[in-house]
C-alpha positions as CSV (number, residue, x, y, z in Angstrom):
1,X,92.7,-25.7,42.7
2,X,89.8,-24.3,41.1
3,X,88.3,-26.6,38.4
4,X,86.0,-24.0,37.1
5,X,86.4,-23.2,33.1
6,X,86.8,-19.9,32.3
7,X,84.0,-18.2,31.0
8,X,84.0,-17.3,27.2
9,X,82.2,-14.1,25.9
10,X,79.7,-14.3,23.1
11,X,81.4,-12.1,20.3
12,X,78.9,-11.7,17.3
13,X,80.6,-11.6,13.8
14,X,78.9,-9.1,12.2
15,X,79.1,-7.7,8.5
16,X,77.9,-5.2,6.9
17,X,74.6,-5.0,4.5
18,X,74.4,-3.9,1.1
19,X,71.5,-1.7,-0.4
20,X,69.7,-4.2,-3.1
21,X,70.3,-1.8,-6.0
22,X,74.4,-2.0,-5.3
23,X,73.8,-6.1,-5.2
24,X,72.0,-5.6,-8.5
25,X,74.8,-3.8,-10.2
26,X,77.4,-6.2,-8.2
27,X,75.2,-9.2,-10.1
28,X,75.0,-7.0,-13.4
29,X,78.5,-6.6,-13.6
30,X,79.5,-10.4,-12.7
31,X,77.2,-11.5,-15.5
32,X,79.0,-8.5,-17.9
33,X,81.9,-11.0,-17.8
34,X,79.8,-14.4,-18.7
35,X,79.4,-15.4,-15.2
36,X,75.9,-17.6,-15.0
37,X,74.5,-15.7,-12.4
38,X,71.2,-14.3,-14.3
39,X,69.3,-16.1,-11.3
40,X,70.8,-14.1,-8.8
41,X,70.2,-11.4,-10.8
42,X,66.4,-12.0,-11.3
43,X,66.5,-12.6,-7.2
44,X,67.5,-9.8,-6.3
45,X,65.6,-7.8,-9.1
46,X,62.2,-9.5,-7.5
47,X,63.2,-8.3,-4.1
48,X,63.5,-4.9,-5.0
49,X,60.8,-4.6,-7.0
50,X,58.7,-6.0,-4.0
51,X,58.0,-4.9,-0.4
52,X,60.5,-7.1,0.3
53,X,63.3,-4.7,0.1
54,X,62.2,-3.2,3.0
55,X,62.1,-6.0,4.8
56,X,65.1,-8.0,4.0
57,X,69.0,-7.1,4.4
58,X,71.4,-8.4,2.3
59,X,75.5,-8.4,1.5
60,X,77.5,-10.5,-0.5
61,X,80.4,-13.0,-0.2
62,X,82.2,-13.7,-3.2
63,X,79.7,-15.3,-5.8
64,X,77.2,-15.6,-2.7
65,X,74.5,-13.5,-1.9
66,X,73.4,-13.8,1.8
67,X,69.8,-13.1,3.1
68,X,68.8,-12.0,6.3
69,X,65.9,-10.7,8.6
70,X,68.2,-9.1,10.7
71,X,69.5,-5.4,10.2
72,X,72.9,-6.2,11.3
73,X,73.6,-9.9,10.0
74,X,75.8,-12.4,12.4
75,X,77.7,-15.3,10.7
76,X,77.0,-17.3,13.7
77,X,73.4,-16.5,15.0
């Protein structure tokens, strides 16, 4: 009998990022139906309107708004 353990194969979860000024209108539009999100808003505003946009990738999950340095974001890295 062999008693190794199978090997299991690293499969990254990826998704997909947003462009900041399609966050900003996603944010816009949330707080167009009195969600309290202007904080999000003024986030993401700051990002863009720094060199950070260029630098950090972005998407969004429900009311979250997830940050990354990584061009193509992994839930699990």
């Amino acid at each position: 009998m062999d008693s190794q353990k199978p090997t299991i194969k690293y499969k990254p979860q990826t998704a997909r990022v947003v462009p900041w000024q399609q966050i900003e209108v996603y944010y816009q539009d949330l707080i167009s139906h009195d969600l309290q999100l202007q904080s999000m808003l003024s986030l993401v505003q700051f990002i863009r309107n720094s060199n950070l946009e260029k630098k950090l990738f972005a998407y969004t999950s429900m009311h979250k708004l997830v940050v990354t340095i990584y061009e193509v974001p992994e839930w699990n890295r």
